[in-house]
N, C-alpha and C positions, 0 to 999 in steps of 0.2 A: 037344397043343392042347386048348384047353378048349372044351367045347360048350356054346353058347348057348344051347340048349332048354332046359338041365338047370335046374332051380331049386336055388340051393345054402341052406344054414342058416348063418347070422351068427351066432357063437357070442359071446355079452356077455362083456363082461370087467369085473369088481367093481373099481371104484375105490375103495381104503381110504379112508375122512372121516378126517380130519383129526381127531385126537383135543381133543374137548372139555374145557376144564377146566370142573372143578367149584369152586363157589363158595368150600369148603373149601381149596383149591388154589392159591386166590387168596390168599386170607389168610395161607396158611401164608407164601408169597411174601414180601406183602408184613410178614410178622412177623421172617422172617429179615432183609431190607432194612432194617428200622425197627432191629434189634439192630446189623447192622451199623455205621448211622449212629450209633446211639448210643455205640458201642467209640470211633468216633474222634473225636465230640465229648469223650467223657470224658476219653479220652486230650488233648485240646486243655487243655480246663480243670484236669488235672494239672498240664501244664507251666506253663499260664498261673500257678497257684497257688504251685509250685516258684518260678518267677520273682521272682516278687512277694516272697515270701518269704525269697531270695535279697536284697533290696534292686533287683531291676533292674527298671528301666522296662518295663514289660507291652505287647507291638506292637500293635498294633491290638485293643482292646478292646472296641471297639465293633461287630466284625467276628466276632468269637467270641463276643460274645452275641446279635450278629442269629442267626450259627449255630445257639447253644442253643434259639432262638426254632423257627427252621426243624425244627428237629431234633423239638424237642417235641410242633410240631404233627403233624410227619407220626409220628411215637410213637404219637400219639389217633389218628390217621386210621387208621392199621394196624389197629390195639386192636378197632377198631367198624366195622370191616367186614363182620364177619358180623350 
């Protein structure tokens, strides 16, 4: 049985933080994201070129170059992040 006079000690227990990224960390991120993207635009504007090339009607062109557009920008946004 425990006795109530006794005063006992509350031993703390260290909760690990949550590991911080660093700014560098970020970038890096998003550098690899931004290469990613652009493997498979380029990859789009191959085929798109093959195609065309080919004589065949090119699908949606106007939908792989909004792409290029998107793609570009988030390229710069990576680029200058730090």
């Amino acid at each position: 049985m425990i006795n109530p006079k006794k005063t006992s000690k509350i031993l703390p227990f260290i909760v690990p933080q949550p590991e911080i990224e660093t700014p560098l960390e970020d970038w890096f991120r998003g550098i690899v994201q931004s290469n990613d993207e652009l493997t498979d635009t380029l990859m789009c504007l191959r085929d798109c070129c093959s195609e065309m090339l080919a004589g065949k009607v090119v699908r949606n062109p106007y939908d792989l170059l909004a792409k290029v557009e998107t793609t570009l920008k988030n390229a710069e946004r990576a680029r200058t992040l730090i």
